[in-house]
C-alpha positions in Angstrom: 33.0 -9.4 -0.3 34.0 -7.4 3.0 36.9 -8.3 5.1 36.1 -7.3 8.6 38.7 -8.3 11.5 38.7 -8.0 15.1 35.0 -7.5 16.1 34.8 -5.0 13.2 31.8 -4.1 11.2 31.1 -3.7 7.6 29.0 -1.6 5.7 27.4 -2.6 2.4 26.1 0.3 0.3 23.6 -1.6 -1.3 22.4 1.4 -4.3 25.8 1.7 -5.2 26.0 -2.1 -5.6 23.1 -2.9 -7.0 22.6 0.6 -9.2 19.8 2.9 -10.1 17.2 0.2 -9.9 17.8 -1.8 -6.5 16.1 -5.2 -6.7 16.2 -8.9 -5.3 19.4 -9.8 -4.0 20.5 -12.8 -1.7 23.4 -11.9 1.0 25.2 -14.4 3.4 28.3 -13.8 6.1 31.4 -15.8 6.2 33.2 -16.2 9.1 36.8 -16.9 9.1 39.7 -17.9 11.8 42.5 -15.4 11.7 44.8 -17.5 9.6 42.2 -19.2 7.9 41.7 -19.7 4.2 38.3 -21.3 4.2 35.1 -19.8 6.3 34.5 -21.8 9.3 31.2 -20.6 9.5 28.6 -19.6 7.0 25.5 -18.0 7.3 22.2 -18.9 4.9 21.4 -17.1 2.3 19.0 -14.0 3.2 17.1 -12.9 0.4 16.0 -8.8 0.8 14.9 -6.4 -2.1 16.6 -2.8 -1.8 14.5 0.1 -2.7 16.5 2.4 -3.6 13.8 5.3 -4.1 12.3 4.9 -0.8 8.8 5.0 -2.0 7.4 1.7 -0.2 8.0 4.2 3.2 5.2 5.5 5.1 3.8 9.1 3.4 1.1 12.1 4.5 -1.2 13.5 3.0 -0.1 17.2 2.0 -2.3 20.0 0.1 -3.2 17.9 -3.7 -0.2 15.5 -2.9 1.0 13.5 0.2 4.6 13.8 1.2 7.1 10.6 1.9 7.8 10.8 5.2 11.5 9.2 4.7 12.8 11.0 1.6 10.5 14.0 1.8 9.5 13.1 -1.7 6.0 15.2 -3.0 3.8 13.0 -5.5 0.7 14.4 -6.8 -1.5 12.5 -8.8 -4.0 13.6 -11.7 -6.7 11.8 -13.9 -6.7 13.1 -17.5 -10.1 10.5 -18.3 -12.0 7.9 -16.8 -14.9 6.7 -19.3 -16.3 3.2 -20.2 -14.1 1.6 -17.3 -10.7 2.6 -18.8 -9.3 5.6 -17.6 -5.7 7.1 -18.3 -3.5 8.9 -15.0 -0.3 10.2 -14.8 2.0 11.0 -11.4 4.8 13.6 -10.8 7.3 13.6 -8.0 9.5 16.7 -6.8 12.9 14.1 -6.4 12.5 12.8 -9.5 11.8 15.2 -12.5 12.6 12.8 -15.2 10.3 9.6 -14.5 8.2 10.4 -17.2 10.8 9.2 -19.3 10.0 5.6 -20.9 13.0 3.5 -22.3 12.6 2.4 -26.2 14.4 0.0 -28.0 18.4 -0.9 -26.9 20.5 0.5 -29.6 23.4 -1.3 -28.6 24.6 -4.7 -29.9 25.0 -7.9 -27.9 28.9 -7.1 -28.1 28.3 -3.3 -27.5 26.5 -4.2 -24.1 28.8 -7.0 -22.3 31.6 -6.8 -24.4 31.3 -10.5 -25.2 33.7 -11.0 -27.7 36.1 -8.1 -29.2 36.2 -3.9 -29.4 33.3 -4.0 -32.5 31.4 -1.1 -32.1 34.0 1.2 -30.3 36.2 4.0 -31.3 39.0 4.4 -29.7 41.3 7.5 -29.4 45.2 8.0 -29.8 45.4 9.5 -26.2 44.0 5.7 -24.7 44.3 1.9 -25.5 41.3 -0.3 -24.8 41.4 -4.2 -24.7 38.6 -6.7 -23.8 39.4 -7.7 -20.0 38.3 -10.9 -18.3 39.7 -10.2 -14.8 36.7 -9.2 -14.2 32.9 -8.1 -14.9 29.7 -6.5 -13.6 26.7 -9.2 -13.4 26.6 -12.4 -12.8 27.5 -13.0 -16.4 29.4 -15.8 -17.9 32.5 -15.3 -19.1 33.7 -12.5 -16.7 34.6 -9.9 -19.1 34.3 -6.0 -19.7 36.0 -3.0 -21.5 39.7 -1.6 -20.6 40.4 1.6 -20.9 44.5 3.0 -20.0 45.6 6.4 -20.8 48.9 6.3 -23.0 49.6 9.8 -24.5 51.5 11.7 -21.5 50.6 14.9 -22.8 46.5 14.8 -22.6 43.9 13.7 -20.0 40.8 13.4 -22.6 41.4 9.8 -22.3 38.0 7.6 -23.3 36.2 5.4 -25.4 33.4 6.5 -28.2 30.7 3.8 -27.9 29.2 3.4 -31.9 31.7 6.3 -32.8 33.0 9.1 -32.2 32.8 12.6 -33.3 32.1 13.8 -36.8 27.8 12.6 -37.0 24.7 11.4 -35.4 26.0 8.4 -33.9 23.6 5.3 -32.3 21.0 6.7 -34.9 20.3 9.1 -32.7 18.5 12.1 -35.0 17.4 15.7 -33.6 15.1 17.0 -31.5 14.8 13.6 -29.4 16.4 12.3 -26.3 18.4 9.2 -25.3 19.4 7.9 -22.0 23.0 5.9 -21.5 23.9 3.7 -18.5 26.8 1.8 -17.7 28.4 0.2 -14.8 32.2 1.5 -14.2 34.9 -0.7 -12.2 37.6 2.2 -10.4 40.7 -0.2 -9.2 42.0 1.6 -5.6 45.4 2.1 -7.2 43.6 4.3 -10.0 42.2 6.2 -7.2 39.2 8.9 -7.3 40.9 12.0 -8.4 41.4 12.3 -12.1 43.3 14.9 -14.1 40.2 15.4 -16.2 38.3 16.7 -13.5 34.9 17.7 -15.8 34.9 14.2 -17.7 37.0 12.1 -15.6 35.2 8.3 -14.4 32.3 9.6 -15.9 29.5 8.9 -18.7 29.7 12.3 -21.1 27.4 13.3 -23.9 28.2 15.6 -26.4 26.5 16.7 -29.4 26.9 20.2 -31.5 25.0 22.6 -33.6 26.4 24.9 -35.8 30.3 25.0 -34.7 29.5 24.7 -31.0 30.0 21.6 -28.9 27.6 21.3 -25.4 28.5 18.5 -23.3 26.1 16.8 -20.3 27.8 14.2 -17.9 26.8 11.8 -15.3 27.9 11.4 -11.6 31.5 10.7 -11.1 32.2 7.4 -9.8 32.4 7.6 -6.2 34.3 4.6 -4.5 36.5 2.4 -5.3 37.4 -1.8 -5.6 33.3 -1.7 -6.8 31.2 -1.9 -9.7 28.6 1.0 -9.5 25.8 2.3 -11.9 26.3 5.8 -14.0 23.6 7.2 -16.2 23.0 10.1 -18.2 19.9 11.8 -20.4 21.2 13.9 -23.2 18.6 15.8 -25.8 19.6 16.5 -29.4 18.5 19.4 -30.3 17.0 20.5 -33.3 19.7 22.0 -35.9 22.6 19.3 -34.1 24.9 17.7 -36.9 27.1 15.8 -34.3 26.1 13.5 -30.8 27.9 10.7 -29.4 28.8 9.2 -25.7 32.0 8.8 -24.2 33.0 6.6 -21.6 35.5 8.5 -20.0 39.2 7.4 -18.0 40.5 11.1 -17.7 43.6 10.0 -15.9 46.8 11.3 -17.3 47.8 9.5 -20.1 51.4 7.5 -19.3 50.3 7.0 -16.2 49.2 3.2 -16.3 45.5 4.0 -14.3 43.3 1.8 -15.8 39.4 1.5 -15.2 37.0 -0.7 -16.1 33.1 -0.1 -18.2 30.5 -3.2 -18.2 26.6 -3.5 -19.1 26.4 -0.9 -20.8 22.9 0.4 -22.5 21.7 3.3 -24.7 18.2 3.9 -25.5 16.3 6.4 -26.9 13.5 7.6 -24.1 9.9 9.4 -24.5 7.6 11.1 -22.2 4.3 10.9 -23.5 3.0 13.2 -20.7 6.3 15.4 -20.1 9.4 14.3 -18.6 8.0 15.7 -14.7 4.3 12.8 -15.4 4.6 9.1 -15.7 1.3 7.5 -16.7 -0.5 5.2 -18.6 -3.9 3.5 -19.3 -5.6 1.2 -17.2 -9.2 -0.8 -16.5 -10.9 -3.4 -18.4 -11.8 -6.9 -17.2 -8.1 -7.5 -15.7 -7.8 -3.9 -14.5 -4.0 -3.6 -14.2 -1.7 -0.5 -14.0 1.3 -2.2 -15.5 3.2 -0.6 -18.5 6.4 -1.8 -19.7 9.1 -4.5 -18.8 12.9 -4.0 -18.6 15.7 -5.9 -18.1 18.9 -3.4 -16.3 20.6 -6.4 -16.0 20.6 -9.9 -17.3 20.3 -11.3 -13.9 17.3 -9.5 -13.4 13.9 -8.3 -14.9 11.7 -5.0 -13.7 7.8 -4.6 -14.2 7.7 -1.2 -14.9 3.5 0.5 -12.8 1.9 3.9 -14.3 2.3 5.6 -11.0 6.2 5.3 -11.4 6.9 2.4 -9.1 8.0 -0.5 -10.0 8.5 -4.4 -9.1 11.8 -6.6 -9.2 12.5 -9.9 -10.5 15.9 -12.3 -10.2 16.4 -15.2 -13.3 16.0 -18.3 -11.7 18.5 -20.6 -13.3 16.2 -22.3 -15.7 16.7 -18.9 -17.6 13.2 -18.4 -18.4 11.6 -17.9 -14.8 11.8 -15.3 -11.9 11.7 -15.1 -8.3 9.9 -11.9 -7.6 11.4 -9.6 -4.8 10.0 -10.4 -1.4 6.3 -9.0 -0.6 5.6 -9.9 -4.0 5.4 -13.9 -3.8 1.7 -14.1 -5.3 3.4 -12.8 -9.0 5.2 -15.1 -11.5 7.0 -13.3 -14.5 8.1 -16.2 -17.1 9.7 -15.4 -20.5 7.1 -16.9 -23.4 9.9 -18.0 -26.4 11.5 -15.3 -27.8 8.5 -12.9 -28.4 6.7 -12.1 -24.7 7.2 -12.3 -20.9 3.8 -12.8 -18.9 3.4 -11.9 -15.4 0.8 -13.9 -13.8 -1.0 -13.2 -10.2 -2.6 -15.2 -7.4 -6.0 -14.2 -9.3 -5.7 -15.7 -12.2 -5.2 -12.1 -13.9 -2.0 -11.9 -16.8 -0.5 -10.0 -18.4 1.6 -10.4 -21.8 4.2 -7.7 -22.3 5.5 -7.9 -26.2 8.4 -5.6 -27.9 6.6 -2.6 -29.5 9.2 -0.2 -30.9 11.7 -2.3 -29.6 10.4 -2.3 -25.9 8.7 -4.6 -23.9 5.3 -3.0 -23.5 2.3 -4.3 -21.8 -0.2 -5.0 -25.1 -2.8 -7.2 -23.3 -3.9 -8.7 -20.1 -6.7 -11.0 -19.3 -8.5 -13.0 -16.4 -9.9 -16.6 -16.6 -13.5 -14.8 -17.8 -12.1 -12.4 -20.0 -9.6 -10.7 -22.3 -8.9 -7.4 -23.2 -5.9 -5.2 -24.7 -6.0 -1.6 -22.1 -2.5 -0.7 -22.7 -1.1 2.3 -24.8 2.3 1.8 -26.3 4.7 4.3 -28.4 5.9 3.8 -31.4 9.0 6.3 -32.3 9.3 5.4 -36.1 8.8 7.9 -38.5 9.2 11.2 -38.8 5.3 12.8 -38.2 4.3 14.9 -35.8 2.2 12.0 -34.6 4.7 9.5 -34.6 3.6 7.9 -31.4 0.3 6.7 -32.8 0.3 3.4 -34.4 -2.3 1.6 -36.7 -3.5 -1.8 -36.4 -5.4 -3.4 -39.0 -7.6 -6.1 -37.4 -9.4 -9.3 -39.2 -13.0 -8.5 -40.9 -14.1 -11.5 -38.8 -13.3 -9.9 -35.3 -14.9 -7.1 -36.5 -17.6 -7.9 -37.3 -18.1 -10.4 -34.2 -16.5 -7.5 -31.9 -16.9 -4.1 -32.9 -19.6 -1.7 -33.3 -19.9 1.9 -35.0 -19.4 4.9 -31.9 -22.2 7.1 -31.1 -20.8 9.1 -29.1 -17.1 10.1 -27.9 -15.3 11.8 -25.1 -14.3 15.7 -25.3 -10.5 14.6 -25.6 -11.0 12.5 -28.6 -13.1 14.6 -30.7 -10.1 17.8 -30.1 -9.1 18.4 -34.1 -12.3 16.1 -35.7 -14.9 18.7 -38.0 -18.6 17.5 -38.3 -21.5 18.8 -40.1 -23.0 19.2 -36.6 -22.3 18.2 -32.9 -24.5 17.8 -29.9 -22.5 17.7 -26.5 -24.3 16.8 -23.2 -23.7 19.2 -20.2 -22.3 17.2 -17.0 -21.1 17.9 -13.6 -17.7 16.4 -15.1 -16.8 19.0 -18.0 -14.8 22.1 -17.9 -14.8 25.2 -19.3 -12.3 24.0 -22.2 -14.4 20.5 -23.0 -18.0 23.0 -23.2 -15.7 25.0 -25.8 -14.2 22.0 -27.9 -17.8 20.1 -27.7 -19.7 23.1 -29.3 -16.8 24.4 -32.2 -17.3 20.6 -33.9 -19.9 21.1 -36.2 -19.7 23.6 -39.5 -23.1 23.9 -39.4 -25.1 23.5 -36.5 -23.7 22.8 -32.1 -26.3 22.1 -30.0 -25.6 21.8 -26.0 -27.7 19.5 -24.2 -28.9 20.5 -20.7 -30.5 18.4 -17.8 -32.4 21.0 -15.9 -35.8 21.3 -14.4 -36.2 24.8 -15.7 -34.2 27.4 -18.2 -32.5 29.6 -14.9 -31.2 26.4 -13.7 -30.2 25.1 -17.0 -28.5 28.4 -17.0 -26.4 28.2 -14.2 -24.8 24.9 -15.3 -23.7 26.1 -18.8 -21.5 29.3 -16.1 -20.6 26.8 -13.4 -19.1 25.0 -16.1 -17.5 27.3 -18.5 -16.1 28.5 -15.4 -14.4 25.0 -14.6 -10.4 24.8 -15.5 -8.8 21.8 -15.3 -6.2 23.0 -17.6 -2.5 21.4 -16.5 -0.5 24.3 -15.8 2.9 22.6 -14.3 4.8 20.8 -11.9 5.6 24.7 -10.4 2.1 26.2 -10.4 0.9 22.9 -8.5 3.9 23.0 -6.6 3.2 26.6 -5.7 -0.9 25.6 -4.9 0.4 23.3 -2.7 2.4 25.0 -0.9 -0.4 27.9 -0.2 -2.5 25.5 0.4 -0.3 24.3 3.1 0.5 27.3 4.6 -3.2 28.4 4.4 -3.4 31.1 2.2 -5.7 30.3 0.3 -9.5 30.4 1.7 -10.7 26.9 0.0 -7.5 25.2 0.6 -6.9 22.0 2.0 -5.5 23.2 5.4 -8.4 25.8 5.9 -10.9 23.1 5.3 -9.4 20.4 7.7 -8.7 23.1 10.8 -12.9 24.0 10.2 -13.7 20.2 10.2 -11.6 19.9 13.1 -12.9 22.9 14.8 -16.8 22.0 14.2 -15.1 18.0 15.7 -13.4 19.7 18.8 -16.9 22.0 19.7 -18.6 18.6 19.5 -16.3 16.8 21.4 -16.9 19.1 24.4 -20.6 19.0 23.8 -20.6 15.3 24.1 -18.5 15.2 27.4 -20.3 17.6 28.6 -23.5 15.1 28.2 -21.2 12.2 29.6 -20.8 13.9 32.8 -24.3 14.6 33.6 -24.4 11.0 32.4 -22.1 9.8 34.9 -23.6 11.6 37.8 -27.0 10.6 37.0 -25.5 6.6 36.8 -23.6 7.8 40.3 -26.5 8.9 42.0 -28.6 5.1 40.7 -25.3 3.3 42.0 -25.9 5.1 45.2 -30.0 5.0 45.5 -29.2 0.9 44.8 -26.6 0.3 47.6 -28.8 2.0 50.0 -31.7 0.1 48.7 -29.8 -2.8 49.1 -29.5 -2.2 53.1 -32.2 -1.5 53.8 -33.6 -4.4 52.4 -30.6 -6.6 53.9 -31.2 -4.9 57.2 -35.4 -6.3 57.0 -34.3 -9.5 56.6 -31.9 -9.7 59.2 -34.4 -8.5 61.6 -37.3 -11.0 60.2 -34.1 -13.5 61.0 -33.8 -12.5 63.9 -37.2 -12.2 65.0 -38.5 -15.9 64.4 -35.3 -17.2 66.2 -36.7 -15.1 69.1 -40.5 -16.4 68.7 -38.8 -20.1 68.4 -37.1 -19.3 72.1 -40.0 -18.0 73.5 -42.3 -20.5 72.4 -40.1 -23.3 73.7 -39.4 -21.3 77.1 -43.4 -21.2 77.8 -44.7 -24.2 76.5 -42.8 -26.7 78.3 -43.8 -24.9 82.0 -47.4 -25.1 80.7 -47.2 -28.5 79.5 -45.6 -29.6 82.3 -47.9 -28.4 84.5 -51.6 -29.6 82.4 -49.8 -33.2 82.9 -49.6 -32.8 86.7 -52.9 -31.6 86.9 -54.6 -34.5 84.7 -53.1 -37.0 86.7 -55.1 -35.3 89.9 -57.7 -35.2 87.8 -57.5 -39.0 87.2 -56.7 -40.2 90.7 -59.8 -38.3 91.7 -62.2 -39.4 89.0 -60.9 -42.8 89.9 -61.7 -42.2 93.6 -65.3 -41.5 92.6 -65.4 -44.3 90.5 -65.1 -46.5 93.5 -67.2 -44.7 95.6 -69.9 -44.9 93.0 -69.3 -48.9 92.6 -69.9 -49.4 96.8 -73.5 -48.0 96.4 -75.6 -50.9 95.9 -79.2 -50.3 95.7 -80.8 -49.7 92.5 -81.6 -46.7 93.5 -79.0 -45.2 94.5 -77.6 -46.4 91.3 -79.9 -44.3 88.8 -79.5 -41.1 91.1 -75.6 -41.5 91.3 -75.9 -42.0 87.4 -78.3 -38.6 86.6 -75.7 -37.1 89.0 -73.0 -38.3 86.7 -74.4 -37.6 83.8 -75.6 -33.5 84.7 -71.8 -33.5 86.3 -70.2 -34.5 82.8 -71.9 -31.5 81.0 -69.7 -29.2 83.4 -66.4 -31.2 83.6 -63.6 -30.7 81.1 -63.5 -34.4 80.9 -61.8 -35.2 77.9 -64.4 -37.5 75.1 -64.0 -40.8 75.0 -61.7 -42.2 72.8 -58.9 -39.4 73.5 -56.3 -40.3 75.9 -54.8 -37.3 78.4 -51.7 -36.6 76.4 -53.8 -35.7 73.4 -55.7 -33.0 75.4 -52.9 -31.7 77.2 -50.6 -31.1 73.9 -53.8 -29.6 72.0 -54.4 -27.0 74.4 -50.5 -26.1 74.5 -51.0 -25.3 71.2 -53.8 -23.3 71.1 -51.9 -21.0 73.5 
């Protein structure tokens, strides 16, 4: 809870809040009147999930890595074997050098861990007192309680707690040669304040351990705030000869001074890198094809599904206490606890996957789809004291065998590394290296044969060199880190930088050729555009004139036929007042006679007059021969 007055602001330093991990978390704002006691206004809940590596930010590709772009973190990935659909990878990062680290089994008690219900399992020194508080508590665990520590003796700082013991043996079981992570969430009241008199142990987590008659110490961050729970850790390796190792949870305030802090969730596992602390990695394929790898539980509010590439997914308990909400982004996965024995994460899919305690973690052991099943996941085993402790045997039912398995035929270079044979025969591919030809053909006692695909001996030849010449040998974090970086800086004359500028040289050269084409292109399409629109003129000026040009012939017609008609009517009707003129003439002759001649004279006049035929009337005649003008 922040108290902010007057138009104020706060800030919430969600890491430090919420620890190493980050995770699901719900926030709200109150909002209170001046001399109010209850909020007069408050917000809904908001639910967010807090990264608190950074790696869901935007990254680049850089030399044989890519970079993050917001913590300038440098990840390279590598593929140690991909056969039969399984394959096994492994990551690094440059900010975090230890991810290869896998948690085992808690070695803490229930009572260790939330200090539940006395000091069992502590050692405490003369120069401090402890006491089981329940003012307060880290979690949302029920009853509010954690560990008191107050210095007493005035006369020494070295005030602490031992968790499991103290000095004097191996304590935790921890044994030699092995490594072991604690964690634990400290509680540094503002009248304690942030300066202790210890000032190498003080408000820290401290690991020491000894061999021979000298102690070597390794400590965690010092708290840095105060009024607020926040998350230490530590990594401490035993080393070999070491008769003495033990944590401390440290006060290191003067004792008589009355400082108290406070120590809650606490956790100390044992942690294995099965490909060195700077790789994290795993197995994955099969019919579900999942990357998952282990399952654990920083807090008992909250669960983490653990990915080979070092990532990681987050989880809240509902309250039924066997469900989780999964962080936002992530709303298609459901992680339910099975009993007492398995959690299963199921997806949208229908793919899940069963994580079971193996060694005392929760490991990924088998995943599945709705067609079929499959177990793709490696786990570790830490029992026993062989140099190959981390393998484990399983002894499966005769029936599944014989229903299931088959005898091999063949096997990868990596699994036949320390196998003899009467004889070997290794096939030659594109895929092998220089080391794989070598531990292929130094199998058999008495006879190695190397299979070739070739279409003649020369070229058969030349892949046996090309090959033994291959290394894919791992050679470090810092060689890669150094390949990279002259790859970057383009030193090198295959390198990743020389081979982009060429590709983007032989781009650019084509980029100009092609506009180059465009703009003969785009003349030749402005030269059409032009050709058309005078085209189109011309052709609008022809019709225009053909318009123009029958509106004149329509004028000129009607200006000259009407004269003309007008004046063939005037001239038939003379034509007509005549004829009839004659016509009576004709009728006052009366002889016979003079009838006949009158009538030849008729008829040999009619052949010469334009008379019109009978059965036409005047109009007729007159409009025809308007028209044939």
């Amino acid at each position: 809870m922040w108290g902010v007055r007057n138009g104020g602001y706060a800030i919430w330093n969600a890491t430090d809040t919420l620890g190493l991990t980050g995770g699901v978390v719900q926030v709200r704002a109150r909002i209170y009147t001046p001399s109010g006691t209850t909020p007069a206004y408050t917000i809904p809940w908001v639910q967010v999930s807090v990264d608190s590596s950074g790696a869901g930010a935007a990254a680049d590709e850089v030399g044989p890595g890519s970079v993050n772009l917001l913590t300038g973190d440098y990840a390279m990935s590598s593929t140690d074997a991909d056969e039969l659909g399984l394959s096994v990878s492994r990551t690094s990062s440059s900010r975090n050098r230890s991810d290869g680290y896998q948690a085992m089994a808690e070695r803490l008690t229930p009572n260790q861990k939330q200090i539940s219900t006395n000091l069992t399992g502590f050692t405490v020194p003369t120069t401090s007192s402890a006491a089981r508080s329940t003012a307060r508590g880290q979690g949302e665990t029920t009853p509010v309680d954690s560990l008191e520590i107050t210095p007493v003796t005035t006369t020494s700082n070295d005030t602490y707690v031992a968790v499991g013991g103290d000095n004097g043996g191996l304590r935790l079981g921890m044994t030699a040669g092995k490594t072991y992570r604690m964690t634990g969430w400290i509680y540094v009241p503002a009248a304690t304040g942030l300066v202790p008199e210890n000032t190498q142990r003080g408000l820290r987590i401290v690991g020491i351990h000894r061999v021979g008659g000298t102690y070597s110490e390794v400590v965690s961050p010092m708290a840095a705030y105060t009024d607020g729970w926040q998350e230490l850790s530590v990594d401490m390796t035993v080393p070999a000869g070491a008769t003495e190792a033990f944590f401390r949870l440290y006060n290191g305030a003067q004792g008589g001074s009355g400082r108290r802090v406070y120590w809650d969730n606490l956790s100390m596992t044992e942690i294995v890198a099965p490909f060195g602390p700077a790789w994290s990695g795993g197995a994955t394929g099969g019919a579900a094809d999942v990357d998952y790898t282990t399952l654990t539980l920083p807090e008992p509010s909250m669960a983490v599904v653990n990915t080979i590439g070092g990532d990681w997914t987050t989880f809240a308990k509902n309250t039924d206490g066997t469900s989780f909400t999964p962080e936002p982004g992530a709303e298609g996965m459901t992680l339910t606890r099975v009993g007492s024995t398995a959690y299963r994460l199921s997806e949208l899919d229908g793919t899940v996957t069963e994580f079971t305690q193996q060694g005392g973690a929760w490991a990924a052991t088998s995943s599945w789809t709705a067609e079929a099943h499959t177990a793709t996941r490696y786990t570790y085993d830490t029992s026993g004291d062989s140099d190959r402790k981390r393998e484990r045997t399983v002894r499966l039912p005769a029936a599944y065998v014989t229903e299931h398995t088959h005898l091999a035929y063949a096997s990868t270079a990596y699994r036949v590394q320390g196998i003899t044979v009467p004889a070997s025969h290794t096939i030659l591919t594109d895929a092998m290296s220089g080391a794989a030809v070598y531990v292929g053909m130094t199998r058999g006692t008495d006879e190695n044969v190397l299979h070739v695909i070739a279409e003649n001996p020369a070229e058969a030849r030349q892949q046996f060199i090309d090959a033994v010449k291959r290394d894919r040998a791992d050679r470090g974090l810092t060689d890669a880190t150094q390949q990279a970086a002259e790859a970057v800086r383009g030193l090198v004359d295959d390198g990743p930088v020389q081979i982009v500028t060429t590709e983007i040289a032989a781009l650019t050269q084509q980029a100009e050729h092609a506009e180059q084409r465009a703009a003969l292109w785009r003349q030749a399409a402005e030269a059409l555009t032009e050709l058309y629109a005078r085209q189109r003129e011309e052709r609008d000026q022809a019709t225009r004139t053909a318009d123009s040009a029958a509106r004149q012939l329509e004028r000129v017609r009607g200006e000259v036929a009407a004269p003309l008609t007008e004046q063939a009517s005037a001239a038939l009707a003379e034509w007509s007042d005549a004829d009839t003129a004659r016509r009576a003439a004709r009728d006052r002759l009366g002889t016979g006679r003079q009838v006949r001649q009158a009538s030849r004279h008729r008829r040999t006049r009619h052949r010469a007059d334009p008379r019109p035929p009978r059965g036409e009337s005047a109009d007729e005649n007159v409009g025809q021969a308007a028209a044939a003008w």
